[in-house]
N, C-alpha and C positions, 0 to 999 in steps of 0.2 A: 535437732529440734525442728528446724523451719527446713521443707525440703528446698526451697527456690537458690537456693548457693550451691547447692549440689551440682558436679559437674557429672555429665552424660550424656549418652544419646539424645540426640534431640527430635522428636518427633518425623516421620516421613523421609530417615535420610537413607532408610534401606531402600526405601522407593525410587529413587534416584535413577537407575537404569533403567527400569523400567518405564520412567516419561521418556526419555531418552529416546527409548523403543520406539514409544508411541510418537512421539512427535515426528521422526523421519517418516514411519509409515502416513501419519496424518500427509505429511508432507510431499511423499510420493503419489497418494491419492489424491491431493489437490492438483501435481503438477499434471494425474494423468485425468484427469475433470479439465483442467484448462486444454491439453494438449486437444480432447474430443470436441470441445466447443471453437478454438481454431479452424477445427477442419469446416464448421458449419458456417462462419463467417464469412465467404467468399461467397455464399447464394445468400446471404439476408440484404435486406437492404431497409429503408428510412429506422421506424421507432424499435423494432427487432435488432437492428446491427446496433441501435445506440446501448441498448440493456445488454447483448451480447457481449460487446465491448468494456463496458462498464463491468460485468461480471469475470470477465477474461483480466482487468485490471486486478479488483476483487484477489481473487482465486490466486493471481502473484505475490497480491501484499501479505496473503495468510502466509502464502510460501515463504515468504521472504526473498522473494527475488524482483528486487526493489525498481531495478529498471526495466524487466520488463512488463512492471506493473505502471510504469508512468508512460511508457511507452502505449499502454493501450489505452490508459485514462485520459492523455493528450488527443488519440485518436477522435475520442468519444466527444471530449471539446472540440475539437475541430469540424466535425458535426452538427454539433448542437450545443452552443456556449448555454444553455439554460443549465439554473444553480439546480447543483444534486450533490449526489455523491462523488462524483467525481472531483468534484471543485474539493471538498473536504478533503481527501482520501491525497489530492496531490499536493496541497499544503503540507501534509503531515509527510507525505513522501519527501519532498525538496527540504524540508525541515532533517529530516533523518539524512538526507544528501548530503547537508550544507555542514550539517554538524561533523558527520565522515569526513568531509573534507578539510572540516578547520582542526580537525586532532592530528590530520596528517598534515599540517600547514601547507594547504594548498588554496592559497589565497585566491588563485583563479577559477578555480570550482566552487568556490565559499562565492564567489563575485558571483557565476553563473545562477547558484542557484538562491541564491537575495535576490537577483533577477527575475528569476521565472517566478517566485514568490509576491516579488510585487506587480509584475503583470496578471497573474491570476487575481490578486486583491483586485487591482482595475478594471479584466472579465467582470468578475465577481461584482462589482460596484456599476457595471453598464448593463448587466443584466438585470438588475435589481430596479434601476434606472426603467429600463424597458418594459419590465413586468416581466421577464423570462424566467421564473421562479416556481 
């Protein structure tokens, strides 16, 4: 009478390998877009190496290659502590860290990155302070 009890297929599960697909190639062409804008970062310098950087952060977080997307986003703060995307992007970074680390009960990585966490909030709140926004 009523299909919704019915058990079956359930929509897009043949699809399945094929994200699959797609997402590694996504993934290899992110990693070779960052690997090319690497090579360009050694001749930029002031407001070009900050967007560089920031996009080189960028382009790891899609990857998923989580540190050394905080690795470039710290860069880009140390730089130029004005609020952007960076300051957002490594929040959500060190949150994704911290959380890693407390499933593997690793209390001192969970310590380190509640750390970097609440230092950035403090950037974050002396920028804000400053007008670097």
């Amino acid at each position: 009478m009523f299909g919704f009890l019915k058990k079956g297929k359930s929509k897009g599960t043949e699809d399945k390998p094929q994200e699959l697909k797609a997402a590694v190639v996504n993934r290899e062409e992110l990693l070779s877009r960052a690997d090319k804008l690497e090579n360009t970062l050694a001749s930029q310098e002031g407001q070009g190496r900050i967007e560089t950087l920031n996009q080189l952060g960028e382009l790891y977080f899609q990857a998923e290659e989580y540190d050394k997307s905080i690795e470039y986003f710290e860069k880009s703060l140390s730089e130029d502590a004005g609020l952007g995307k960076a300051h957002t992007n490594l929040m959500k970074l060190y949150n994704i860290k911290r959380k890693e680390a407390a499933q593997q009960k690793n209390s001192e990585m969970t310590q380190l990155y509640l750390d970097k966490m609440d230092k950035l909030t403090n950037l974050s709140k002396d920028s804000m302070r400053k007008g670097k926004f």
